[in-house]
C-alpha positions in Angstrom: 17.9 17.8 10.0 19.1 20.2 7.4 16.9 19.5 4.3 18.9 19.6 1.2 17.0 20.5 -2.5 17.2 17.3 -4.0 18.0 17.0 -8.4 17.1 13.9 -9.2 19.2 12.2 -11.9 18.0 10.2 -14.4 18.3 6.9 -14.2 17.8 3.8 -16.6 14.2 2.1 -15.4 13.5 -1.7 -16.1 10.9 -2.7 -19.0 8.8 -5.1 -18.4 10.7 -8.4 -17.6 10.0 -11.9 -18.5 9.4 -15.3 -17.1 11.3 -18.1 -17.3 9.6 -19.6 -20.4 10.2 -15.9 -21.8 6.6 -14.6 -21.4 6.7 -11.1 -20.9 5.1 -10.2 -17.7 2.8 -7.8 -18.4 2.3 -5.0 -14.8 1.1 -1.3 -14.6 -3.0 -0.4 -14.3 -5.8 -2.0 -14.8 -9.3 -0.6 -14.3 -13.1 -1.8 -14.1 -15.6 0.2 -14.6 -18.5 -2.8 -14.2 -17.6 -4.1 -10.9 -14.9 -6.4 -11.9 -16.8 -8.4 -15.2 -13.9 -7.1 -16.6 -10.3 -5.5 -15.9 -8.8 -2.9 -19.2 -5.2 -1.6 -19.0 -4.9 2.0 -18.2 -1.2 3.2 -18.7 -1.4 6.0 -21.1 1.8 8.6 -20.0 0.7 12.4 -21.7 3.7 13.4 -23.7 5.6 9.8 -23.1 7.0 7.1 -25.8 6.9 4.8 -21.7 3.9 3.8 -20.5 2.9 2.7 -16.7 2.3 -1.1 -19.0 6.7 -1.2 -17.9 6.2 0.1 -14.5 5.7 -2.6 -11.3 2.8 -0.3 -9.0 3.7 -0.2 -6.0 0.6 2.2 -4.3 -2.5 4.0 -5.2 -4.3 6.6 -3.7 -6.9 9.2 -4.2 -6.6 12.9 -3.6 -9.1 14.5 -0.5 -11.3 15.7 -2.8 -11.2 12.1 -4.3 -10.8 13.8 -8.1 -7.6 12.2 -8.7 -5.6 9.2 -8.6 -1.8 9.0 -7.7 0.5 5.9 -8.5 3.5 4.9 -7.7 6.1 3.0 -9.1 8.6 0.4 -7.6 10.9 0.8 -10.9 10.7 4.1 -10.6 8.2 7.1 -10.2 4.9 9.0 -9.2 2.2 9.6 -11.9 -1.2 11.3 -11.4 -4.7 11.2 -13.5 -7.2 13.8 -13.6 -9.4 11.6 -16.1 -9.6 8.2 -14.1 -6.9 6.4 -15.1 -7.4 7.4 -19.0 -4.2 9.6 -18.8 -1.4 10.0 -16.6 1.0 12.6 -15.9 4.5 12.2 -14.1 4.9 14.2 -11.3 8.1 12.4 -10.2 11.1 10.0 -12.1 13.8 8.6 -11.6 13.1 7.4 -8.0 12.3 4.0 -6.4 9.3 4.7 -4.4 7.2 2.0 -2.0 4.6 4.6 -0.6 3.4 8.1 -0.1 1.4 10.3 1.8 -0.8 13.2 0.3 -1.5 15.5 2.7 -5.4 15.4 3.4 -5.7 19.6 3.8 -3.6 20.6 0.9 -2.9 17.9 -2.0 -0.1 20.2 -3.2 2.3 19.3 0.1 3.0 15.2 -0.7 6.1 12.7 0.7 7.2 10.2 -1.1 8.6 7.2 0.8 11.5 6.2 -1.4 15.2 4.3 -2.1 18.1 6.1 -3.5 21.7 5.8 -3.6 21.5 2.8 -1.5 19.8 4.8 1.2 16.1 4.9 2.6 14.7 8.3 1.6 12.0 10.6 2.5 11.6 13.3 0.2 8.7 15.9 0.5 7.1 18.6 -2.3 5.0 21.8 -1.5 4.1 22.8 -4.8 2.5 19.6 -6.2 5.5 18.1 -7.6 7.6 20.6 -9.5 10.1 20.7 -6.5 11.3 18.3 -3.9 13.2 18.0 -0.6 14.6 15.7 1.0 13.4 15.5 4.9 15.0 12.2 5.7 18.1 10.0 4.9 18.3 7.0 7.1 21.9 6.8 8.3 22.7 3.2 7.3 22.7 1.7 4.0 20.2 -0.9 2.7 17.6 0.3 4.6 14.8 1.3 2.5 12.2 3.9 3.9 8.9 1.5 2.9 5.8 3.5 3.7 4.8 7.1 5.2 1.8 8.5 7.1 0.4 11.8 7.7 -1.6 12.5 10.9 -5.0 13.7 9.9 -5.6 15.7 13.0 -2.3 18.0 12.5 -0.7 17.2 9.2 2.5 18.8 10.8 3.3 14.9 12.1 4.5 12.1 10.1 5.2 8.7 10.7 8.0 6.5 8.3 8.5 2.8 8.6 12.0 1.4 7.7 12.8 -1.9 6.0 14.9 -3.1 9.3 11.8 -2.1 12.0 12.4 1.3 13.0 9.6 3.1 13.1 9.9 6.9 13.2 7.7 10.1 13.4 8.4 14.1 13.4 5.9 16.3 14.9 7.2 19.5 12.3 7.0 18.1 8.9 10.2 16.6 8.9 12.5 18.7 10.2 13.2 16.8 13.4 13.0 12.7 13.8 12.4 10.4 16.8 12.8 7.2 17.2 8.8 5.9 18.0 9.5 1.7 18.2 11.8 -1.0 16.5 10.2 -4.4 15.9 13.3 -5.8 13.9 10.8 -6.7 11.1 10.2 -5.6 8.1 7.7 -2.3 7.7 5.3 -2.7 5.3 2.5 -0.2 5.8 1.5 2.6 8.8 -2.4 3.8 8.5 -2.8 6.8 10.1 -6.6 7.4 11.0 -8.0 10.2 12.9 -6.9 8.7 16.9 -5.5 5.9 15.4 -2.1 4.4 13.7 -2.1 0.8 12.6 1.2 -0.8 12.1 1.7 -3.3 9.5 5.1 -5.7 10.2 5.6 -8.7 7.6 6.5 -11.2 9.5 5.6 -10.4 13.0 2.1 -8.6 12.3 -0.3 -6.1 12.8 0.0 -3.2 16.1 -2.3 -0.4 16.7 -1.5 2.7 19.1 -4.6 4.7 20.4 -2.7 7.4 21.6 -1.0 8.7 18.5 1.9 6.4 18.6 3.2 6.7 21.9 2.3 3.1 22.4 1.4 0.1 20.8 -0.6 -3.3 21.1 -0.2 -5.9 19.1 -3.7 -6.8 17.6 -3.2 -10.6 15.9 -2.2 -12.1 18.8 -4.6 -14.7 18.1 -2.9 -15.2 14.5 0.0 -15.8 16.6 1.6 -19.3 17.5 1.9 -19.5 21.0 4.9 -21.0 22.8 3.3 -24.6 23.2 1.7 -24.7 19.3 5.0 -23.0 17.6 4.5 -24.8 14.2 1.1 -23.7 13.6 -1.3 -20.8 14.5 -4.5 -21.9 15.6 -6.3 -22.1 12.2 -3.7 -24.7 11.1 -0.6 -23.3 10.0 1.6 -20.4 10.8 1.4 -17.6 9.5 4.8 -16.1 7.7 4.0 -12.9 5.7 1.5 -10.5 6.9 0.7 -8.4 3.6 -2.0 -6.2 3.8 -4.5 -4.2 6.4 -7.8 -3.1 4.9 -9.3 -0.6 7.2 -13.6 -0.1 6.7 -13.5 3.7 5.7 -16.9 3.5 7.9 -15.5 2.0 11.1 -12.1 1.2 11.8 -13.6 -1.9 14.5 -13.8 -3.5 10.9 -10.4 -4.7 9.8 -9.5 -7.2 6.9 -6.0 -9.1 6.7 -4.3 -10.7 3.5 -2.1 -13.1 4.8 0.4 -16.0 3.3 -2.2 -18.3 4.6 -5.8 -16.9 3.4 -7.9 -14.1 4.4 -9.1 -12.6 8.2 -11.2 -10.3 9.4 -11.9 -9.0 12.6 -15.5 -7.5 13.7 -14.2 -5.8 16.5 -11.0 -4.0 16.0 -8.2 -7.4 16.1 -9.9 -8.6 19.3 -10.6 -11.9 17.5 -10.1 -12.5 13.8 -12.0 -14.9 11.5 -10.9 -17.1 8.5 -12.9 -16.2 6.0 -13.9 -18.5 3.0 -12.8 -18.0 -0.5 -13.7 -20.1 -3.7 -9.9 -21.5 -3.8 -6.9 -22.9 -2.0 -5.5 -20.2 -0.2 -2.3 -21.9 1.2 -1.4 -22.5 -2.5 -2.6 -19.3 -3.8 -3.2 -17.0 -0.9 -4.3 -13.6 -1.2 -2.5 -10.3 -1.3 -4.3 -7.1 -1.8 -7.5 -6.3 0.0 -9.5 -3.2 0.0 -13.1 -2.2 1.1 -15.1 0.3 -0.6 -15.7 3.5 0.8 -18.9 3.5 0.2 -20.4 0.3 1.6 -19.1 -2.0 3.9 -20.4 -5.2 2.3 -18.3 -4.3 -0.7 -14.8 -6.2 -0.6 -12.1 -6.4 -3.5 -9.3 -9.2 -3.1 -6.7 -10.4 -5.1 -4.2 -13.6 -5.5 -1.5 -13.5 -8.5 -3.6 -11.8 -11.4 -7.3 -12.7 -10.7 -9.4 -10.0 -8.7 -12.2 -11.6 -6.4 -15.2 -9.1 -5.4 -17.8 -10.0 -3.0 -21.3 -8.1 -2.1 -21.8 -9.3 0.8 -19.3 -9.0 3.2 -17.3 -11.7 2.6 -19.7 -14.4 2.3 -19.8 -15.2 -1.7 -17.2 -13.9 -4.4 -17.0 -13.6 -7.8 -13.7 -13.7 -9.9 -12.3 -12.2 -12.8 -8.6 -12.3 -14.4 -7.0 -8.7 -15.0 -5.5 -10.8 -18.2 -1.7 -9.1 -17.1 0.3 -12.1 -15.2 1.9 -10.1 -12.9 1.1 -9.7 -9.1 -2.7 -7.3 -8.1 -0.6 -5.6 -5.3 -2.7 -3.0 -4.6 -6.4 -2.4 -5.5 -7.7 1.3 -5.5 -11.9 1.6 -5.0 -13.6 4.5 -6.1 -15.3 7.0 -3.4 -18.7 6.8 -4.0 -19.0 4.2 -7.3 -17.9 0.8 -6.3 -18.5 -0.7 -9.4 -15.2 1.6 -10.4 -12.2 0.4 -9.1 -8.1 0.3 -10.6 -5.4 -2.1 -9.1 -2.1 -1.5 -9.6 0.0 -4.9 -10.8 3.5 -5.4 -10.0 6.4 -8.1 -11.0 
């Protein structure tokens, strides 16, 4: 595919919207710097009137190095911090993005999963954001490019998930595409780890290939109804929307699931899954986000609506605090080596 040098046009971005009793809903970053006893805003845009306080985050990441933060914007966006969160810099506007990749041997080379023109885009910088390309434009329209992953082995591959299923990869950076599966489902999030890809669909759920995405197993089988209990999984209910995979930084056997109908984990790499126990209702306020610290195992953040839930011990006991926005925790960031530090990134 011919890549094309991409000007992006400014574009009018939402504010912050409101409820129906007119609240404003308030989104962007929060942060805590005491292990979640409490959550302060941290939107400040250098040389901006804006601030990330109008802007619905859609991912966070850190660098390699793990020296700065990256966020991304659903209305519109990528912003970086050198400062943790105290500043942030735009290093792309005026696009719709869902994800992105940074790649892990040179932070300056970055994709950007994105939505433009009423087309799913892929669009790819060398030089750490002053210039981009675009590397892919899916051939139908409505058909959003969700989430990107770079192969940590050979950062020459990358694998794209579509809104419709399709999920693609190109072995050159872009240049070339191949078709890799379709599972008619909605692509939510690929993980690539070093001999590993997870597969996140929403509705149908979580596959993992082995062998660098020539094939795939499905690993929540046993999330699954089966075709004698099709109106409830074995835990009770079915399960509808598969949001989010946390993958244990120290072993990838060690998997956590946020699911439409409470939290899973699985010991043993999606073998067998577990319900796990939290201090509310989770079919009437199930959780979303989910993230593990890098630093300790036993270290788990969660989220359902605004209130972030931490535990210390794997799972077994949580605490809670409210992020005071009343927006949607849709993703939750944890510092390398403090987990008392962590930002999440709250959409509409």
């Amino acid at each position: 595919m011919k890549k094309i040098l991409l000007t992006i046009a400014a574009i009018s971005l939402l504010g912050a919207s409101c409820t129906l009793s007119g609240q404003q809903v308030q989104v962007g970053v929060v942060k805590t710097a005491n292990g979640g006893v409490d959550w302060q805003p941290a939107n400040k845009i250098v040389n901006n009137e804006k601030s990330l306080l109008s802007r619905s985050i859609s991912q966070m990441k850190f660098n390699a190095a793990g020296d700065k933060i990256f966020a991304s914007s659903f209305d519109g966006g990528l912003f970086s911090s050198e400062d943790a969160g105290e500043n942030w810099t735009e290093v792309l506007g005026g696009v719709l993005i869902y994800d992105f990749a940074i790649d892990p041997s040179n932070e300056n080379i970055m994709y950007a999963a994105s939505y433009l023109g009423d087309r799913g885009r892929l669009i790819n910088t060398r030089d750490g954001g002053k210039t981009w390309t675009e590397v892919y434009s899916d051939a139908g329209n409505k058909n959003p490019v969700r989430t990107v992953a770079i192969n940590p082995n050979n950062t020459t591959e990358i694998m794209i998930g579509l809104g419709k299923g399709s999920v693609i990869s190109s072995s050159d950076s872009g240049n070339s595409w191949k078709l890799v599966q379709s599972y008619n489902d909605r692509i939510t999030r690929i993980h690539w780890l070093p001999g590993e890809v997870y597969v996140l669909a929403q509705e149908t759920g979580v596959f993992r290939s082995t062998d660098n995405g020539v094939s795939f197993e499905q690993i929540t089988k046993t999330l699954v109804p089966t075709i004698n209990n099709s109106r409830s999984s074995i835990f009770g209910r079915r399960i509808s929307q598969y949001r989010q995979l946390a993958i244990d930084p120290s072993s990838s056997s060690n998997l956590w699931l946020a699911t439409d109908k409470g939290l899973f984990r699985s010991f043993n790499g999606g073998s067998s899954w577990n319900y796990v126990n939290m201090p509310f209702r989770q079919r009437d306020a199930s959780p979303f986000a989910v993230s593990v610290a890098p630093s300790s195992s036993s270290v788990i953040y969660a989220s359902s609506n605004s209130v972030i839930f931490k535990s210390l011990d794997g799972g077994a006991t949580w605490s809670s605090t409210s992020t005071n926005t009343n927006g949607l925790v849709g993703v939750i960031l944890i510092s390398r080596d403090l987990p008392q530090i962590a930002f999440a990134g709250v959409s509409r």
